[in-house]
N, C-alpha and C positions, 0 to 999 in steps of 0.2 A: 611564755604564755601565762597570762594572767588567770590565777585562780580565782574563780567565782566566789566574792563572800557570801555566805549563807544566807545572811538577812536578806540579800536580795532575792534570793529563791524564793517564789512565788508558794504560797500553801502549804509550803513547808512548815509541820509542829516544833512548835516553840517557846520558850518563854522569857523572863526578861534577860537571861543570862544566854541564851542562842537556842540552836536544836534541839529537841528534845528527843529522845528515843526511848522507846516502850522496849525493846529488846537488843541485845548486844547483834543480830543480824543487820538489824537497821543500821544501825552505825557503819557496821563493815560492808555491808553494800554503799552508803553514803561515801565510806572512804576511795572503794577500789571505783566509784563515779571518775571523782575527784582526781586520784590519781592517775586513771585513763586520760583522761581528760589532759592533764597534767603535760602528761607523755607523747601528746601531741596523737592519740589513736583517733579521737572524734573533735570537732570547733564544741563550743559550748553552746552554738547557735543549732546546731547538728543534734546535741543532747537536748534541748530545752524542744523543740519540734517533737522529738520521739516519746517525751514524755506527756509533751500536750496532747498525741497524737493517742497513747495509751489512754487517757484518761476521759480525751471527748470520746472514745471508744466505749468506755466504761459508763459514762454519762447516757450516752445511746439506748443502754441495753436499760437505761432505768436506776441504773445502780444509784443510789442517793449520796451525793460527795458530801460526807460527814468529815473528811481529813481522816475517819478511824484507820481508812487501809491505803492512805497515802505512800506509805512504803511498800505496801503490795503493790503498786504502782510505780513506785519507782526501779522495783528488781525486776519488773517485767519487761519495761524501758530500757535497762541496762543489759539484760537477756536479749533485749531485740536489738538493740545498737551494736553491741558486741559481736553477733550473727553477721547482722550486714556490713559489718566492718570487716569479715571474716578474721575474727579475733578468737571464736567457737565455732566447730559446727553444732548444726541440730541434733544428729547424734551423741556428740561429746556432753553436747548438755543435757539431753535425755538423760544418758545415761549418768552422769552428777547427781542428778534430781532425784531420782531412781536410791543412788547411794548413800542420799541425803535422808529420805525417807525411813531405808530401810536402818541406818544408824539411826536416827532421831527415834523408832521403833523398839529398840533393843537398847536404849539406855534407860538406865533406871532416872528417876523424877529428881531431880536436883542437881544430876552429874551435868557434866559439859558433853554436849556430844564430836564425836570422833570419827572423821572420815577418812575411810580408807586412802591411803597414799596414791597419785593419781599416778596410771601405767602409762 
């Protein structure tokens, strides 16, 4: 299965040396894309639809496509593709999101934050 080169991803931030990311989450959503992907769980034609499909959504409601929250857009894509691929339930990731939160709450400003070990 052919990996997607970046540059062809469409809106994706960038600069002359490839993607750009504003935060180490972006990156690691971009990778576990990628590597799903990889693994033969979703076609790339199958992810490229649920992301367009997030963002004309996003377009809809008015939201103004600056690129700023293109990565919000993309983990929401991957949160939905994941689900219907039954790769997640809705529950499992609630609850993720949940323990995402409430670690990123309780760590102090510069540390790394640390998720509980999944049961």
């Amino acid at each position: 299965m052919r990996t997607p080169d970046p540059d062809d991803i469409a809106g994706m931030p960038r600069d002359a040396d490839g993607p750009v990311f504003g935060a180490p989450w972006q990156a690691q959503a971009f990778a576990l894309t990628l590597s799903l992907h990889e693994r033969g769980a979703f076609t790339w034609k199958e992810w490229a639809a649920t992301l367009g499909e997030v963002i004309a959504e996003v377009r809809s409601r008015g939201d103004a496509d600056t690129g700023e929250r293109y990565y919000e857009h993309w983990l929401t894509a991957l949160e939905r593709i994941a689900t219907r691929k039954g790769l997640v339930d809705d529950i499992r990731l609630l609850r993720r999101r949940d323990e995402w939160e409430d670690a990123a709450r309780n760590t102090p400003h510069g540390r790394p934050i640390v998720l509980p070990p999944r049961a």
